[in-house]
SERO-239310 format. One record per residue (C-alpha): z, y, x; residue number from 0; residue in one letter. Coordinates in steps of 0.1 Angstrom, whole numbers, padded with zeros to 4 digits. Last residue first. Layout:
<pts>
PT     zz     yy     xx  seq  type
PT      Z      Y      X  NUM     A
...
</pts>
This chain:
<pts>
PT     zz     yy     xx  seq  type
PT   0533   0192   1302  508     X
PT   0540   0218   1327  507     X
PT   0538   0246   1302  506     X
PT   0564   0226   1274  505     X
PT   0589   0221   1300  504     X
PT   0589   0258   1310  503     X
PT   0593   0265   1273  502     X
PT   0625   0241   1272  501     X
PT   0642   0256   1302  500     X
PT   0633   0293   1289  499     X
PT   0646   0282   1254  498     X
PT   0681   0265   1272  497     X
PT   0684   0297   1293  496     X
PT   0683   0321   1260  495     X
PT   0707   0300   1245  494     X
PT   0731   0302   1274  493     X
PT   0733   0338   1268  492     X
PT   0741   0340   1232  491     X
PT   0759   0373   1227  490     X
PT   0720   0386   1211  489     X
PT   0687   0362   1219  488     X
PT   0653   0368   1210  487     X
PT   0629   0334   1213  486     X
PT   0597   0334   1223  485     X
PT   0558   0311   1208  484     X
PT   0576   0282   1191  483     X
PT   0546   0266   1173  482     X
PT   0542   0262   1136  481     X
PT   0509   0283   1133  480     X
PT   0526   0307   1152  479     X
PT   0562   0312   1153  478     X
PT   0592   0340   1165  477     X
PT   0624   0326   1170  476     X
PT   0654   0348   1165  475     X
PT   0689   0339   1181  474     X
PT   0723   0358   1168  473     X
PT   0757   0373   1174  472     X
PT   0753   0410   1175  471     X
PT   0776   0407   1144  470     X
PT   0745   0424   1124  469     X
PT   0723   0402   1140  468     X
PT   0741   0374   1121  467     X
PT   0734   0338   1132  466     X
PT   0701   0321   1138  465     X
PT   0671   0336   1125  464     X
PT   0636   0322   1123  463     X
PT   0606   0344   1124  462     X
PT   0575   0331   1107  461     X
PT   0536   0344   1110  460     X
PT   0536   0356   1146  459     X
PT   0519   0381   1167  458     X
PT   0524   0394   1203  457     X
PT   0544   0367   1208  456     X
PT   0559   0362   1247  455     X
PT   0586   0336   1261  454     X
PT   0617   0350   1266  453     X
PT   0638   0376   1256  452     X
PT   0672   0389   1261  451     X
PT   0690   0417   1245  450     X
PT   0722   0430   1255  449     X
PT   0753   0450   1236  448     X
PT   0778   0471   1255  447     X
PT   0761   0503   1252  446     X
PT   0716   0490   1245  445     X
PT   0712   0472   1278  444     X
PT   0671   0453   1272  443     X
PT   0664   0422   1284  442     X
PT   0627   0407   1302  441     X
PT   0613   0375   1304  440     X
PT   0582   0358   1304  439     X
PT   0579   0321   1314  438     X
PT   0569   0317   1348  437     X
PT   0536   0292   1349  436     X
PT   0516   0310   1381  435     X
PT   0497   0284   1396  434     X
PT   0506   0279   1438  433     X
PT   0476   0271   1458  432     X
PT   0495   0275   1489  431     X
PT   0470   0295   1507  430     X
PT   0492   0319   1521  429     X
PT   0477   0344   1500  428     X
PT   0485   0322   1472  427     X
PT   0524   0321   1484  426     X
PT   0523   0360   1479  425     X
PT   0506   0359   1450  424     X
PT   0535   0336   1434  423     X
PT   0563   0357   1449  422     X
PT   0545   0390   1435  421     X
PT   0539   0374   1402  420     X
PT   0579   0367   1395  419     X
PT   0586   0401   1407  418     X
PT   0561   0415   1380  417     X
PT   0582   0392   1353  416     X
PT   0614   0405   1361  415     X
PT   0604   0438   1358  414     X
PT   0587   0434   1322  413     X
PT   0547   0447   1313  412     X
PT   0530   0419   1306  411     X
PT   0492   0408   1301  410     X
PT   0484   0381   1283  409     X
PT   0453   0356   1287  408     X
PT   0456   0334   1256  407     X
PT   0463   0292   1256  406     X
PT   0493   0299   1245  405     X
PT   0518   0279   1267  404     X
PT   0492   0279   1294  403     X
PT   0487   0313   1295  402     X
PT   0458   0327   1317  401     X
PT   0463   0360   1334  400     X
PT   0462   0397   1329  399     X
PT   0476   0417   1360  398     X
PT   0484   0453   1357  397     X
PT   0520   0453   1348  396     X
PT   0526   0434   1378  395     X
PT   0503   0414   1399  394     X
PT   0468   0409   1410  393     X
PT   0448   0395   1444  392     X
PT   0422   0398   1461  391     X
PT   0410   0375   1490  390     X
PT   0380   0366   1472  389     X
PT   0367   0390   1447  388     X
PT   0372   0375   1407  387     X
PT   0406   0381   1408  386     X
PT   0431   0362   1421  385     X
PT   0468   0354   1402  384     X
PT   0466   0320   1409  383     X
PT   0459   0313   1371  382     X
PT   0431   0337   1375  381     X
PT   0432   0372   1376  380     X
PT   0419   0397   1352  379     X
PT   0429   0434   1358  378     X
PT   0444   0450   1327  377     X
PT   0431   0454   1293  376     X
PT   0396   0440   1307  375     X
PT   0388   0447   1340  374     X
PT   0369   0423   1361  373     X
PT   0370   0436   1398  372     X
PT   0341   0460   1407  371     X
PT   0353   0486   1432  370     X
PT   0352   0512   1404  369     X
PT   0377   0490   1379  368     X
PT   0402   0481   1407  367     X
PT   0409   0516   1414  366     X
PT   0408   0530   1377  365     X
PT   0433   0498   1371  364     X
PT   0465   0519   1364  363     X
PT   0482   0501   1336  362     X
PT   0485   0519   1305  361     X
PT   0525   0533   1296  360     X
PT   0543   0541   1263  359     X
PT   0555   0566   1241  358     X
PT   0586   0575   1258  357     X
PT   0590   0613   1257  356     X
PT   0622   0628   1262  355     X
PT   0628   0664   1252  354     X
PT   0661   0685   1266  353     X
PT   0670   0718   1250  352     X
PT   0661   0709   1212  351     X
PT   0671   0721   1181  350     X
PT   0648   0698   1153  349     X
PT   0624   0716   1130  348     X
PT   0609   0692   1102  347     X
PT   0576   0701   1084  346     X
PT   0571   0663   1081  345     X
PT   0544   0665   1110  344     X
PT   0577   0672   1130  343     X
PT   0587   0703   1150  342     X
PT   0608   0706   1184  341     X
PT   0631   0734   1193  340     X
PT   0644   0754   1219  339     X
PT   0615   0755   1245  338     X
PT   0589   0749   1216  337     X
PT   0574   0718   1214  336     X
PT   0548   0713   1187  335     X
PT   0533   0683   1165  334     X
PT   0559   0654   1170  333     X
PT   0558   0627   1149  332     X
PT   0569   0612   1118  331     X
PT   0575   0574   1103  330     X
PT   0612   0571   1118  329     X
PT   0631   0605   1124  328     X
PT   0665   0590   1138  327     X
PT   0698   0603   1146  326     X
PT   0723   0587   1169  325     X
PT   0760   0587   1166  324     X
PT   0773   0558   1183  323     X
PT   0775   0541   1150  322     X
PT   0734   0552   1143  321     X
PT   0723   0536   1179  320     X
PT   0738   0503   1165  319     X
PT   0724   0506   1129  318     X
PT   0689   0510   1147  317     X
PT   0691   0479   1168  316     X
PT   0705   0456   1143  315     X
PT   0673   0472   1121  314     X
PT   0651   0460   1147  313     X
PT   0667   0426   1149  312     X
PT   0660   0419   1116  311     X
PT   0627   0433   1111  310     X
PT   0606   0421   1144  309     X
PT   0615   0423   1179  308     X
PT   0578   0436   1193  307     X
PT   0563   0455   1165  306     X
PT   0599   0464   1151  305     X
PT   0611   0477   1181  304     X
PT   0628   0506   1161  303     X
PT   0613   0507   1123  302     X
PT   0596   0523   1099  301     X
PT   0574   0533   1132  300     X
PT   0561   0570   1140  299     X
PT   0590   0578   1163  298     X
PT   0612   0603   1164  297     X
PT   0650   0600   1183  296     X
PT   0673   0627   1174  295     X
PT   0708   0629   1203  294     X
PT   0735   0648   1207  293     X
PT   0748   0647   1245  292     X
PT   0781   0634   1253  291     X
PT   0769   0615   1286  290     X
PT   0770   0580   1267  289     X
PT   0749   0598   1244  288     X
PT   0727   0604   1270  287     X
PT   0726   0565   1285  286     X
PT   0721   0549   1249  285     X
PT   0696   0578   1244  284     X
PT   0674   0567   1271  283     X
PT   0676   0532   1264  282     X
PT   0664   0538   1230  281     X
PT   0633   0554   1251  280     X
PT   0629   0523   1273  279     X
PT   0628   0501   1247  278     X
PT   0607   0523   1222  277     X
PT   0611   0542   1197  276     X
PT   0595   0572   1208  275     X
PT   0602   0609   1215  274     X
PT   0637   0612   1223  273     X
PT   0652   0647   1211  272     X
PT   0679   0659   1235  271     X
PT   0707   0686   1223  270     X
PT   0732   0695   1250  269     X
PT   0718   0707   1276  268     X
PT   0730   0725   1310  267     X
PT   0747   0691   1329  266     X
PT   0714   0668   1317  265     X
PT   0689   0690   1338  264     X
PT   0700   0674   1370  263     X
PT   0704   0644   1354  262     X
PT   0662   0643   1342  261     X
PT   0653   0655   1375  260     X
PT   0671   0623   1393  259     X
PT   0651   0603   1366  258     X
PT   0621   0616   1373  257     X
PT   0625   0616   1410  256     X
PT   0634   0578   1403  255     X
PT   0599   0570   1388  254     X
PT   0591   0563   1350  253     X
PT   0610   0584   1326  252     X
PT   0591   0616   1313  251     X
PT   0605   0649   1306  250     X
PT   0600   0679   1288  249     X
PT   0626   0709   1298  248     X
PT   0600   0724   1319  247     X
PT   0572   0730   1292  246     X
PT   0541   0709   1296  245     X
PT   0546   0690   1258  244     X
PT   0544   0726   1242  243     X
PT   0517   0715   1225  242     X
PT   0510   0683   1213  241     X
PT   0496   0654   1241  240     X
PT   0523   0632   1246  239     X
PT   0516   0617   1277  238     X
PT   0510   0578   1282  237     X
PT   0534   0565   1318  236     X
PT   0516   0551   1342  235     X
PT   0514   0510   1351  234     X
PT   0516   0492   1380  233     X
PT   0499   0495   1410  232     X
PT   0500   0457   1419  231     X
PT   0467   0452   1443  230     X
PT   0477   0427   1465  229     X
PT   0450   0421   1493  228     X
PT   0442   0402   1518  227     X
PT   0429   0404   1557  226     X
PT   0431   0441   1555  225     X
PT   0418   0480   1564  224     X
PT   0436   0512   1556  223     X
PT   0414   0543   1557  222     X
PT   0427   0582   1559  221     X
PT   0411   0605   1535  220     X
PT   0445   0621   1523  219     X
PT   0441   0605   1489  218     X
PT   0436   0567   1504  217     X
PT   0408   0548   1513  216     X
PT   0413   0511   1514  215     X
PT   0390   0493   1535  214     X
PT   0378   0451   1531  213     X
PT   0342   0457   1542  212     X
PT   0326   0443   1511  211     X
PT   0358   0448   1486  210     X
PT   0357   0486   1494  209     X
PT   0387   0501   1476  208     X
PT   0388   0538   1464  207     X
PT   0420   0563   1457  206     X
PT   0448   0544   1471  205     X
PT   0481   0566   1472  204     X
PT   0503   0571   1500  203     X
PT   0536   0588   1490  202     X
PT   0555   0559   1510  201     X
PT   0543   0542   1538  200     X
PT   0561   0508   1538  199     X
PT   0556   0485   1572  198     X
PT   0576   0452   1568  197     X
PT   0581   0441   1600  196     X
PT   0614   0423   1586  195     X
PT   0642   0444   1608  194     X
PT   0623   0475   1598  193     X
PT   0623   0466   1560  192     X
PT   0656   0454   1563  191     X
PT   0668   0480   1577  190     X
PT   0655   0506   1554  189     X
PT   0681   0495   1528  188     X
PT   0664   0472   1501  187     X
PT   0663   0473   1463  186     X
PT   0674   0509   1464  185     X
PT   0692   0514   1432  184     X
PT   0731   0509   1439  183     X
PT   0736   0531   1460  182     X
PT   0728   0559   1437  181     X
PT   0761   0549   1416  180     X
PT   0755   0531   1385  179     X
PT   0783   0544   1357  178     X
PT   0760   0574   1351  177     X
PT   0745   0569   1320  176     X
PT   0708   0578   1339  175     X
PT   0717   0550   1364  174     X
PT   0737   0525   1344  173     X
PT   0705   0522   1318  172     X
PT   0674   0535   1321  171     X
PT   0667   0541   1358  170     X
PT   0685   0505   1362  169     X
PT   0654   0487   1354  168     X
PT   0634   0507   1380  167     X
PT   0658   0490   1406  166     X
PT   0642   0506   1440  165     X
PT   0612   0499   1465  164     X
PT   0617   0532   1485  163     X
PT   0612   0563   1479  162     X
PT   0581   0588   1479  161     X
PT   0564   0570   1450  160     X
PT   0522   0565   1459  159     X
PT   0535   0531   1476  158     X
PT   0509   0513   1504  157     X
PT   0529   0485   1513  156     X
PT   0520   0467   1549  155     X
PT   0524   0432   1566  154     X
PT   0512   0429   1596  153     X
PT   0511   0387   1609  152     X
PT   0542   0367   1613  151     X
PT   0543   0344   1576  150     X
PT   0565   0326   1576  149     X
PT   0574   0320   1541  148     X
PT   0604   0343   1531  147     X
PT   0587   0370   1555  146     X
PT   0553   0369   1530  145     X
PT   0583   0362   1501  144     X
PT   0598   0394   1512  143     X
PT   0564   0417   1505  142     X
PT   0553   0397   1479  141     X
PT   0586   0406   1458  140     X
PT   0583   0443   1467  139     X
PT   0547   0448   1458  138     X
PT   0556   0430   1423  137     X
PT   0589   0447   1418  136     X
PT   0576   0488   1427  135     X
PT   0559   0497   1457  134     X
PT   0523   0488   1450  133     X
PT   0492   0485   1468  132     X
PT   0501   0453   1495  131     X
PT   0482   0450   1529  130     X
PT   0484   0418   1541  129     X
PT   0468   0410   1579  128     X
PT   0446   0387   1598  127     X
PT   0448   0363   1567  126     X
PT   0461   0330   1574  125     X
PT   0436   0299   1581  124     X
PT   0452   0288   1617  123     X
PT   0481   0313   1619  122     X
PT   0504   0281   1618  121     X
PT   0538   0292   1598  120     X
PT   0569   0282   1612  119     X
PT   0593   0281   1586  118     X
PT   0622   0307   1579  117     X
PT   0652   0299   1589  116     X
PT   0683   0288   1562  115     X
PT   0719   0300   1562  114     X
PT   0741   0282   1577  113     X
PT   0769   0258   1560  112     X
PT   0800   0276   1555  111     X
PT   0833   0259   1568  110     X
PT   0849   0235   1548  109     X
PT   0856   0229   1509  108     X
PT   0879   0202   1499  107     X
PT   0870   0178   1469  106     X
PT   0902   0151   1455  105     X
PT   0906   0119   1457  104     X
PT   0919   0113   1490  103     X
PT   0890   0127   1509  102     X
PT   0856   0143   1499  101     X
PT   0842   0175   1518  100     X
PT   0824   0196   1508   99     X
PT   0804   0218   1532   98     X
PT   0799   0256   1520   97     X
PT   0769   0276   1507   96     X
PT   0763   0315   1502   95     X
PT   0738   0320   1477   94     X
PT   0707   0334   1487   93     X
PT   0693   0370   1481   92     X
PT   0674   0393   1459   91     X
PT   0680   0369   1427   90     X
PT   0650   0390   1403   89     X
PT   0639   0369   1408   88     X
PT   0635   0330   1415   87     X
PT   0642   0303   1437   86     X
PT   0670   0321   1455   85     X
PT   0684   0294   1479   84     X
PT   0719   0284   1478   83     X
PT   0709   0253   1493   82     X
PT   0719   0223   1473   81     X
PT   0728   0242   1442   80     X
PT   0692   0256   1440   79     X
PT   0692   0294   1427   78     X
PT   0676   0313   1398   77     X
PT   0676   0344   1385   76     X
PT   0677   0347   1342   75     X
PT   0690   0385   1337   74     X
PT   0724   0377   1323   73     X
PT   0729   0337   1321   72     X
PT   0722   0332   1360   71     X
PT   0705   0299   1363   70     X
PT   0722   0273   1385   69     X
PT   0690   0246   1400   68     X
PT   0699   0208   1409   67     X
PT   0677   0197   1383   66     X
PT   0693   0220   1351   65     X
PT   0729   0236   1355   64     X
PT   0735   0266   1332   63     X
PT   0749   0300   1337   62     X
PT   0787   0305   1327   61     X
PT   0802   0299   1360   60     X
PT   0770   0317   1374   59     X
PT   0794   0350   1368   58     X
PT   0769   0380   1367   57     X
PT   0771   0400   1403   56     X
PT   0740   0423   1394   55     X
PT   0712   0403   1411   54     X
PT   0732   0383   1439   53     X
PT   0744   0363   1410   52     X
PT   0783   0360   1417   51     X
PT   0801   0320   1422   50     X
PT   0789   0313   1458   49     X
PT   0781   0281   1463   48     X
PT   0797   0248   1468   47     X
PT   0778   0218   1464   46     X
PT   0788   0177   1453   45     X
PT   0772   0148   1445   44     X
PT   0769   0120   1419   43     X
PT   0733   0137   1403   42     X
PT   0751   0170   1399   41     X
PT   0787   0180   1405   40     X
PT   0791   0218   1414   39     X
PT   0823   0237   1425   38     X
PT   0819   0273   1422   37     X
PT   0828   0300   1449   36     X
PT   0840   0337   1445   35     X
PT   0850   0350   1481   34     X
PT   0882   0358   1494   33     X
PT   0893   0324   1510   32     X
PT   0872   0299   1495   31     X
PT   0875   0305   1459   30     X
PT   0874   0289   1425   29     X
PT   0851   0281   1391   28     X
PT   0848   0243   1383   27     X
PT   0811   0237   1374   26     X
PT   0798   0209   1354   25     X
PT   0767   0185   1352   24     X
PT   0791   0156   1363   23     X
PT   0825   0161   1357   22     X
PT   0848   0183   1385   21     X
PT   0883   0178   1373   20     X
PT   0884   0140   1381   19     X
PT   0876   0149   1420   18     X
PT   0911   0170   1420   17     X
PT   0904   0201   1440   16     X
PT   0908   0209   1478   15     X
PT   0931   0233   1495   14     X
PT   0899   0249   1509   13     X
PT   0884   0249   1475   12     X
PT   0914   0277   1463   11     X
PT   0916   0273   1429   10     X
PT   0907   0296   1395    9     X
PT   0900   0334   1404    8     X
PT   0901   0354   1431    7     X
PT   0890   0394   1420    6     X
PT   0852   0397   1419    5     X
PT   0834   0428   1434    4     X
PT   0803   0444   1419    3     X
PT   0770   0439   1437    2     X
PT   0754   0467   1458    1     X
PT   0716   0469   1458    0     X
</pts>
């Protein structure tokens, strides 16, 4: 994915920088040559990295230092200062890392340091082979982490989309609003995936797995056989089911072909109703409205987001879409599609030459559930992410696992979390016996205004508010029984990586 460029800012490291302006715990934002570099004091020493998150090019200057890690402050990636290494999605690659230097009172940056090998794996123990069922963030994840750790034996991702791993986040937002170009949403080039022995067969889809003899069958009849196994099939979109909802000009946003269908459609309409409330339907008209299209949204809630965001921020969200000139049908539905119209239970007719439908997504465990892996709500893993039949293993939207913040078995359906589960599988394959204790996190891009949330309440019995969500300037806490169970954040980025920081502290206590 291609990150945005960076104009030279601050000092030039090569020409060195007083030691007094670099305090400990602090950055000093510069350049080596052309590229973006920070300055980093932590623990008495001192790192030069690059200064872009290699997720969407977010300034780490304005992240947050905590044990020799610099967290991204848009989307949450991690990286250690010492290294550059990405310790956490959805970061797809290092940091680049320079010597510093330390003479006459003041820091000078040297040559770049190299970048680091993978380790030399024994095959003593490994599985024979990985065979992941999945293209999307979780499949992808494993996939590099397997290379990431050593790991030399076949490695192979069964995807029932005909591209590429890409940046389903983006689908939403830049993408469909057209500021993203298309070269920005493959996660990989095909390179890498040759150049990594990473064997992807696109629009190959898994229709029965055999635990006993370890075979996959898939829809053309052809068998795949493995050592392990990642099953992270995601999830599939919930169809509106009202007549009329088959018609051409009805669409659905989940894969890129959908997406790519919806734009092609986009340049003949100019009225689109949005079916849902949701965050990936408000997305949706964000993006369309940006295009100049005139925009309804319906949905059966009082409120946008309300069951997830709560009141407050639900109504920020609302009176935002409404100043960019949205219209919404709250506590309705749908009831007929007609190809120029749509009609409401309220009697409503709304014109309508594009239809959007976001009404939500189940996770596809049919697979698992035949072959005999616990189901409930999701495939039930372990805090390893394993499911009850050895050498299988669970991530992504379909994954339930154990909480340890909550004590419940959740089940999530965010990008950045799937990615998280696919590097912790991965490592589990590889025996590493690695618990899974990520804090959930996703944002959502509403125009110019971001929401980020971590930690996960499906219910709470106090919200606390911060600041004015109005303003966009505001953090909401969601409680339980007096404990801190997520935290919402609006133009308040570093508070959203302080509550991740504290959460995480609370898990491994």
């Amino acid at each position: 994915m291609a990150e945005p460029s960076s104009s030279q800012t601050g000092p030039d490291f090569a020409e060195g920088v007083p030691l007094e302006d670099i305090v400990e715990g602090g950055m000093v934002t510069g350049h080596v040559g052309d590229e973006p570099a920070l300055l980093v004091r932590q623990g008495g020493e001192l790192f030069a990295v690059g200064a872009m998150c290699t997720h969407y090019g977010a300034p780490l200057g304005s992240g947050l230092l905590v044990d020799g890690t610099i967290r991204c402050p848009w989307h949450h990636a991690c990286f250690n200062v010492r290294t550059g290494q990405a310790l956490r999605p959805p970061a797809l690659n290092d940091l680049k890392c320079w010597l510093v230097e330390q003479r006459g009172g003041r820091a000078l940056v040297r040559e770049a340091l190299p970048t680091a090998r993978p380790p030399t794996l024994a095959a003593a123990g490994l599985p024979e082979s990985v065979v992941i069922v999945g293209g999307g963030a979780a499949g992808y994840a494993a996939a590099q982490t397997l290379r990431r750790e050593g790991y030399q034996r076949p490695v192979t991702i069964l995807s029932a989309d005909p591209a590429l791993p890409y940046d389903r986040p983006n689908l939403s937002k830049d993408y469909l609003a057209g500021t993203a170009q298309s070269d920005w949403i493959p996660l990989r080039s095909p390179a890498f995936y040759e150049d990594h022995r990473i064997d992807v067969r696109c629009e190959s889809r898994v229709i029965k797995l055999d635990p006993a003899q370890r075979v996959l069958t898939l829809s053309d009849d052809s068998r795949v056989t493995y050592g392990a196994l990642l099953l992270a099939t995601g999830a599939e979109p919930i169809r509106l089911a009202v007549p009329g909802a088959t018609l051409p000009h009805v669409s659905l946003l989940r894969t890129l072909a959908d997406c790519d269908a919806m734009i092609d459609r986009i340049g003949a309409a100019h009225r689109c109703v949005v079916v849902g409330a949701s965050f990936i339907g408000l997305e949706v008209a964000a993006s369309l409205r940006g295009r100049g299209l005139e925009v309804q949204v319906v949905a059966p809630e009082a409120r946008p987001m309300e069951r997830i965001l709560g009141a407050a921020l639900g109504d920020m969200v609302r009176a935002l879409h409404e100043s960019h000139g949205v219209v919404f049908h709250l506590g309705t539905t749908v009831t007929k599609i007609e190809p120029d119209r749509v009609k409401l239970s309220t009697g409503k007719e709304l014109a309508a030459d594009l239809v959007v439908t976001g009404i939500g997504v189940r996770p596809e465990v049919v697979v698992a559930k035949e072959a005999g892996l616990a189901v409930d709500r999701g495939v039930v893993v372990d805090g390893f992410l394993q499911t009850n039949v050895p050498n299988i293993y669970a991530a992504g939207d379909i994954a339930r696992w154990p909480d340890q913040r909550t004590g419940d078995h959740i089940r999530v359906e965010h990008w950045v979390v799937a990615e998280r589960q696919g590097v912790v599988a991965a490592r589990n394959i590889l025996g590493q016996r690695q618990r899974f204790t990520a804090v959930p996190f996703f944002w959502s891009q509403h125009y110019d205004t971001r929401i980020n949330y971590v930690g996960h309440a499906e219910q709470w019995d106090r919200v606390e508010i911060d600041g004015d969500p109005a303003a966009r300037d505001c953090m909401v806490t969601y409680r339980r029984n007096n404990k801190r169970l997520a935290v919402a954040t609006v133009g308040r980025d570093l508070e959203s990586l302080r509550a991740e920081v504290a959460f995480e502290q609370e898990a491994s206590v």
